[in-house]
Backbone as CSV, one residue per row, in Angstrom:
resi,resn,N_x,N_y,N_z,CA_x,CA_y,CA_z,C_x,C_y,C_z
1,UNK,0.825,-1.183,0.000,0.000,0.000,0.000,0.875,1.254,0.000
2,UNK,1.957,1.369,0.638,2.723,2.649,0.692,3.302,2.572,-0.454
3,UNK,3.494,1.737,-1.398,4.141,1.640,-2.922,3.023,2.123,-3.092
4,UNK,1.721,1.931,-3.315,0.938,2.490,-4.517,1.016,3.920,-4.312
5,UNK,0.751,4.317,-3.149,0.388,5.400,-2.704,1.828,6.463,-2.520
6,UNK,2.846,5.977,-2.888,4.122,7.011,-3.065,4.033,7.037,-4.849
7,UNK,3.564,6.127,-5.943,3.019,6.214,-6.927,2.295,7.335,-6.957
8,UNK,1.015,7.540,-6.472,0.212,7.915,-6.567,-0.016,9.430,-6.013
9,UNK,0.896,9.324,-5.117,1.077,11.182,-4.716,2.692,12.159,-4.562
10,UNK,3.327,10.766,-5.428,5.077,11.181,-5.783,5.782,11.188,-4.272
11,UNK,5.657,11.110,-3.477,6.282,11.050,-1.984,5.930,9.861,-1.163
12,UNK,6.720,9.751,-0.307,6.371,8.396,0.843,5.000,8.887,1.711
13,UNK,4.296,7.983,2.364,3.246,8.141,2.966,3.006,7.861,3.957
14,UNK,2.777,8.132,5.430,3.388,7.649,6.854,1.715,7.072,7.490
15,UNK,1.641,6.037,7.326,0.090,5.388,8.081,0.178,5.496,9.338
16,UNK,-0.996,5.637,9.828,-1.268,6.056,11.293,-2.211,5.044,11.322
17,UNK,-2.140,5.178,13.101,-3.522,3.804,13.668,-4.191,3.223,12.685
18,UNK,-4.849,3.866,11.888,-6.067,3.402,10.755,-5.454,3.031,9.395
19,UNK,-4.994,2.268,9.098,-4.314,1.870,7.996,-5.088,2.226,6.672
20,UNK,-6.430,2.188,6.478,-6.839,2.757,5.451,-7.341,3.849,5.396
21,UNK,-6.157,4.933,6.449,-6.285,6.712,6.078,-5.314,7.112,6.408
22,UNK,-4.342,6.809,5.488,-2.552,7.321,5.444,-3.089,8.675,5.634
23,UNK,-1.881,8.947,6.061,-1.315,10.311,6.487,-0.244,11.003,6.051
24,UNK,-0.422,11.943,5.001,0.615,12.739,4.215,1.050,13.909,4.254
25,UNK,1.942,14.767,4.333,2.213,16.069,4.297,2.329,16.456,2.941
26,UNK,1.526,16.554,2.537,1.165,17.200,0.917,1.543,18.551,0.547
27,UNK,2.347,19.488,1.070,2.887,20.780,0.988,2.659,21.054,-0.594
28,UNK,3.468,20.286,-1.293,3.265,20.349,-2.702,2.358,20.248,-3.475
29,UNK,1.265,19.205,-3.036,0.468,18.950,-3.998,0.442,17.622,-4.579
30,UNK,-0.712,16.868,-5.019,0.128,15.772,-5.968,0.818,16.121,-6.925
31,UNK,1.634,14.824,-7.775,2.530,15.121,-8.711,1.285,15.888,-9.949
32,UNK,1.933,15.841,-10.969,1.498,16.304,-12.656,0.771,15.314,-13.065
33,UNK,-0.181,15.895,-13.303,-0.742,14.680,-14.272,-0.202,13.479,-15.336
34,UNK,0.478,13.893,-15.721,1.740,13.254,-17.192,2.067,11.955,-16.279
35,UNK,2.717,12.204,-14.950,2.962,10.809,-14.374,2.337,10.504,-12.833
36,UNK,0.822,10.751,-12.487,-0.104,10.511,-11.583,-0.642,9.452,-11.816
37,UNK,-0.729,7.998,-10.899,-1.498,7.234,-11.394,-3.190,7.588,-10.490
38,UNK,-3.902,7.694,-11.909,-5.286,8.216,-11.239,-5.898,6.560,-10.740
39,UNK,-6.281,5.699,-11.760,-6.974,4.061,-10.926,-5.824,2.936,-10.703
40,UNK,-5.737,2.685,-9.400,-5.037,1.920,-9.629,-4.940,0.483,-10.301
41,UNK,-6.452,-0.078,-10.784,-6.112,-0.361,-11.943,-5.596,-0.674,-13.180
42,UNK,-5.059,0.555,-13.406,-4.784,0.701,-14.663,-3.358,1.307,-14.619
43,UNK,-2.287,1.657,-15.022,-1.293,2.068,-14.275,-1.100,3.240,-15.241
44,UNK,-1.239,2.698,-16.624,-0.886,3.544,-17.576,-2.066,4.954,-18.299
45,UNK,-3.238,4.796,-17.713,-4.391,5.585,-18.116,-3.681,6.700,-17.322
46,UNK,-4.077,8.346,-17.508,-4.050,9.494,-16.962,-5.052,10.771,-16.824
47,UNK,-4.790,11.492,-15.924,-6.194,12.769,-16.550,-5.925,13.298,-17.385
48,UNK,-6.924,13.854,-17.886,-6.268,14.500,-19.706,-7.587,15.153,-18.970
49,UNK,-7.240,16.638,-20.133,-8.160,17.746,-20.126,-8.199,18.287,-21.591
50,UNK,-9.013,18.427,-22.231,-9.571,18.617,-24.103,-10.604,19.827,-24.018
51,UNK,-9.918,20.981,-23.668,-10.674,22.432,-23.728,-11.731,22.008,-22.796
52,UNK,-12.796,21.738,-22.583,-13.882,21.588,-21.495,-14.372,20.494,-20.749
53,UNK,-13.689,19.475,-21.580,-14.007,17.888,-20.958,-13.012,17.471,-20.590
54,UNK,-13.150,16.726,-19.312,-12.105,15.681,-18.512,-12.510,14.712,-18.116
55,UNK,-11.110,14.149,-18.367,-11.563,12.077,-17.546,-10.428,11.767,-17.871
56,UNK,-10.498,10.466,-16.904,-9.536,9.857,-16.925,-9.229,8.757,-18.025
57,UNK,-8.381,8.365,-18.407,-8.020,7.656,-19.376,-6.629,7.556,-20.527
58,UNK,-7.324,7.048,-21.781,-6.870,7.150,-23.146,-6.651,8.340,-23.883
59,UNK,-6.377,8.774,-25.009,-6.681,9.521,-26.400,-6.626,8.587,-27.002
60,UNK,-7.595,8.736,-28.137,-8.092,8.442,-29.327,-8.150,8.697,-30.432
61,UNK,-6.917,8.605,-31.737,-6.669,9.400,-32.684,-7.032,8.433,-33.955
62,UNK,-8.489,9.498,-34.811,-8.934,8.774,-35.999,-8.573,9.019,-36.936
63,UNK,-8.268,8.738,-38.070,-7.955,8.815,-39.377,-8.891,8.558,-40.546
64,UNK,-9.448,9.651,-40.912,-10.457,9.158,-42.178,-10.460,9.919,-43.549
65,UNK,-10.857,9.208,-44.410,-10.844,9.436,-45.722,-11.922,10.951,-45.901
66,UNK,-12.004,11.936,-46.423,-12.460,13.390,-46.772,-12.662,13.632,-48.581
67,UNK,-13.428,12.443,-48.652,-13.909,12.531,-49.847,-15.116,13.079,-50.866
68,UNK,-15.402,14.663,-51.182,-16.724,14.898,-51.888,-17.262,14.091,-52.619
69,UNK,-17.037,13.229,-53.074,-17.519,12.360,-54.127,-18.113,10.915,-53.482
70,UNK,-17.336,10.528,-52.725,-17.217,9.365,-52.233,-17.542,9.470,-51.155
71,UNK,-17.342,8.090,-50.251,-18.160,7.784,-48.876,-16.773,7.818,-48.570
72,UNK,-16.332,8.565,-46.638,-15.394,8.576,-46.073,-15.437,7.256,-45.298
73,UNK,-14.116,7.125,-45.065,-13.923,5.641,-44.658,-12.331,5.952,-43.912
74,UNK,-12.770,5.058,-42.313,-11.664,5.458,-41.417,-10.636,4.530,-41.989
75,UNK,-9.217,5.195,-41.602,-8.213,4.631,-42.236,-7.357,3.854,-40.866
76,UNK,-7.444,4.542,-40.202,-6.508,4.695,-39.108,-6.867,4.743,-37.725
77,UNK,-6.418,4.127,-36.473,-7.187,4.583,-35.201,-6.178,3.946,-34.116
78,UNK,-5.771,5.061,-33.629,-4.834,5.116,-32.442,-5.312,5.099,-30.780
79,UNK,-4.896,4.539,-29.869,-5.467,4.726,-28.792,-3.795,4.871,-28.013
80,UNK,-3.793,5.903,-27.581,-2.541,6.093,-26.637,-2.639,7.094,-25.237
81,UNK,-1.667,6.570,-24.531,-1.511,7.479,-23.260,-1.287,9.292,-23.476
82,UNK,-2.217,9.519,-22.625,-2.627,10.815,-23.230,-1.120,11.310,-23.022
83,UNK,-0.906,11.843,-24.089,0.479,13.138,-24.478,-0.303,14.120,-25.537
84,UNK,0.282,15.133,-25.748,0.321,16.205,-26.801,-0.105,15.316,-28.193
85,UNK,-1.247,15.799,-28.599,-1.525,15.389,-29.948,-0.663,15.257,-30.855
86,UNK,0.135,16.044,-31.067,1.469,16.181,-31.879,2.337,15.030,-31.799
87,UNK,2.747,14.426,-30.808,3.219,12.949,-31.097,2.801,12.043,-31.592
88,UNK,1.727,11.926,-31.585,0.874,10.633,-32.322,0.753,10.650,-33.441
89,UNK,1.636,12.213,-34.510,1.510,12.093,-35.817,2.422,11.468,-36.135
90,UNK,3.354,10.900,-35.737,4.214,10.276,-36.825,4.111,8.689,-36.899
91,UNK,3.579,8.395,-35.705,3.139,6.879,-35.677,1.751,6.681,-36.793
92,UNK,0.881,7.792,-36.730,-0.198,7.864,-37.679,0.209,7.766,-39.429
93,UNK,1.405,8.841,-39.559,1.672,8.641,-41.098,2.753,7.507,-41.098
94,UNK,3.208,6.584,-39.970,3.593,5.776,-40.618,2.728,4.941,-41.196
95,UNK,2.186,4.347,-40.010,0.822,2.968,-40.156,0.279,3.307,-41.759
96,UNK,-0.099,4.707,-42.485,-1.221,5.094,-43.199,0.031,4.577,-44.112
97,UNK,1.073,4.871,-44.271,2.394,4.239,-44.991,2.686,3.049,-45.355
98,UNK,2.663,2.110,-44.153,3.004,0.487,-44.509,0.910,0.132,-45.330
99,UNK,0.368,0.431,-45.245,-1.093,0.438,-45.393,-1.032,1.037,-46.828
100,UNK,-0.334,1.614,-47.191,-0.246,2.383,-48.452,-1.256,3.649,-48.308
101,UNK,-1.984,4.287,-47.880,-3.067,5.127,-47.675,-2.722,6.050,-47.177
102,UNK,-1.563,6.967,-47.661,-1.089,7.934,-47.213,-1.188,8.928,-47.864
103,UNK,-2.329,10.190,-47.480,-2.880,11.138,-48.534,-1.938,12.052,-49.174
104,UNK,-2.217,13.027,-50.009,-1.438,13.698,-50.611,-1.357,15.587,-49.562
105,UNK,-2.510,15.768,-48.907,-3.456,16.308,-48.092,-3.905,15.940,-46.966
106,UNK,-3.269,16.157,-45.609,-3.768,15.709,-44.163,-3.927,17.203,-43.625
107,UNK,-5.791,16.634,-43.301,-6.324,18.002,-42.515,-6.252,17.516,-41.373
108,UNK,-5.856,18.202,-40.546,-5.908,17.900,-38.880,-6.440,19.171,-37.999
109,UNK,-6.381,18.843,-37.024,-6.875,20.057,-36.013,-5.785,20.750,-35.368
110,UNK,-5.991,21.965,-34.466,-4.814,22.456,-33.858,-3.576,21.638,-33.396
111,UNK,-3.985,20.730,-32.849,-3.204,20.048,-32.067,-2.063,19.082,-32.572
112,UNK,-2.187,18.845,-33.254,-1.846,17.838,-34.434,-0.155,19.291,-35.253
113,UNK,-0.999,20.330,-34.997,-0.175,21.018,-35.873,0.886,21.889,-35.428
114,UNK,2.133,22.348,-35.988,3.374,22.895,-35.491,4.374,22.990,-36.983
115,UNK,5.589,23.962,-36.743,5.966,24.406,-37.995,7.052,22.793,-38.121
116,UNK,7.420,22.344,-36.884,8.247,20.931,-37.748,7.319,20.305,-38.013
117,UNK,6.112,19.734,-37.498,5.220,18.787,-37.814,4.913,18.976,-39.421
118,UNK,4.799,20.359,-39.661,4.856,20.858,-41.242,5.586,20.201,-42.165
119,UNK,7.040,20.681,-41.748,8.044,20.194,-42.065,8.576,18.550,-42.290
120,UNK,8.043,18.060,-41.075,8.694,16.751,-41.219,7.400,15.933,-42.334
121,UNK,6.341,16.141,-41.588,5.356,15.399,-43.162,5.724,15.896,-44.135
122,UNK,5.797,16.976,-44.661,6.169,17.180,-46.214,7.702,16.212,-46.592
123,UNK,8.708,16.585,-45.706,10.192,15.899,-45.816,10.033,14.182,-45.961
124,UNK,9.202,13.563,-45.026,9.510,12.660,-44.611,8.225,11.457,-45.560
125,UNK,7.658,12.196,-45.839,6.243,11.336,-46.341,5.793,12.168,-47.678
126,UNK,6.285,13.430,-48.232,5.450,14.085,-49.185,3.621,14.265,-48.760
127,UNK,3.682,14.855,-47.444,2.243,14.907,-47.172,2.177,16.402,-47.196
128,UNK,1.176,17.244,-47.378,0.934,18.409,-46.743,-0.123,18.373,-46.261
129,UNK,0.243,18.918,-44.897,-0.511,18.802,-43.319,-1.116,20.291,-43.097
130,UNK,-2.415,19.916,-43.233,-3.463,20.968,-43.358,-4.147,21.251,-41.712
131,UNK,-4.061,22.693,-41.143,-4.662,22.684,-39.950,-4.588,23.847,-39.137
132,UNK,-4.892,24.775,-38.380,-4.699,26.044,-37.659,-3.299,25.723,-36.769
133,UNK,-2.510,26.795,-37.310,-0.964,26.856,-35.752,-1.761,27.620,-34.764
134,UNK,-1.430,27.002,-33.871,-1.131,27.409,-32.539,-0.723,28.495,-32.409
135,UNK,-1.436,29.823,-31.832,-0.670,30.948,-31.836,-0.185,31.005,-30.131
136,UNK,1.244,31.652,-30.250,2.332,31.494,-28.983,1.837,31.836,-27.635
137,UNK,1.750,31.178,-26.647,0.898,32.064,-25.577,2.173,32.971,-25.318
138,UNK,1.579,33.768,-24.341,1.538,34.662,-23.798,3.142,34.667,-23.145
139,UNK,3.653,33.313,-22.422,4.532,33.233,-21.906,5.910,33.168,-22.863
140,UNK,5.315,32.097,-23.640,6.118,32.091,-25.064,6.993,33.657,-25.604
141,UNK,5.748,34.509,-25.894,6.187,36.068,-26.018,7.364,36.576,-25.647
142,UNK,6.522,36.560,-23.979,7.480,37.238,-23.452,8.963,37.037,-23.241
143,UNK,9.265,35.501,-23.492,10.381,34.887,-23.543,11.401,35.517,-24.591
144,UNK,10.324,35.487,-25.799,10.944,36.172,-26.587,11.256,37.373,-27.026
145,UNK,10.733,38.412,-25.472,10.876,39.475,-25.422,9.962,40.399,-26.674
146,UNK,8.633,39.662,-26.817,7.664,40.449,-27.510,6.306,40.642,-26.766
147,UNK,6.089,41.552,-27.173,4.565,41.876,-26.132,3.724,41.170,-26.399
148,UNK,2.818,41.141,-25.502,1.675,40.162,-25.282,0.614,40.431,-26.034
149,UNK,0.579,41.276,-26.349,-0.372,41.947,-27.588,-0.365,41.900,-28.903
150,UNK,1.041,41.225,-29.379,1.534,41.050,-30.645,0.851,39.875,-31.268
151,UNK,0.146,39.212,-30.146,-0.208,37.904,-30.386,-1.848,37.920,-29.945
């Protein structure tokens, strides 16, 4: 139990009389989500947050055909430990690769998109990766010593 639970809140955990109501000095906080195990269960599921919805779990990355003419038809479907959308593209244009079904045109969503992600599909696959950049927050800016307003 003190293994799960130094898992589970990144520090050791000191049980008192009642064994099932450890006792922690949490000053910090739990750890980050990225490496919190939320069920123990499951070791590898995490919280993920997607602009207004949360839960615990997976991501789920689909791949489908965007055809006017024709009926769309999924190509592709990823289930991974939630990280940054942006990683899961290159495992995506491979698979669509050994599969042969690798468009000439990949629309994606924000997330998916970045100026190497640009870069490396066109370099690496002849794809062009269609989708809104990310404009820099705020912190980004200032790093770069531009105002917050520029953006």
């Amino acid at each position: 139990m003190t293994e799960d639970w130094t898992l589970r809140y990144g520090r050791q955990v000191r049980l008192v009389s009642q064994p099932s109501h450890p006792a922690a000095r949490l000053k910090d906080g739990p750890p980050p989500a990225r490496v919190r195990i939320e069920p123990p269960h499951d070791l590898q599921a995490r919280w993920v947050r997607r602009g207004h919805r949360r839960w615990t779990g997976y991501l789920a990355h689909v791949t489908e055909t965007c055809d006017e003419k024709g009926v769309n038809v999924i190509t592709d479907i990823a289930t991974t430990v939630p990280t940054a959308d942006i990683t899961a593209l290159p495992g995506i244009h491979a698979r669509l690769k050994r599969r042969r079904l690798l468009p000439a045109r990949h629309l994606v969503d924000g997330g998916y998109t970045s100026v190497a992600a640009l870069d490396s599909a066109a370099r690496s696959h002849k794809i062009t990766l269609v989708g809104p950049c990310m404009a820099p927050s705020r912190l980004r800016a200032s790093a770069l010593g531009l105002p917050g307003s520029a953006w």
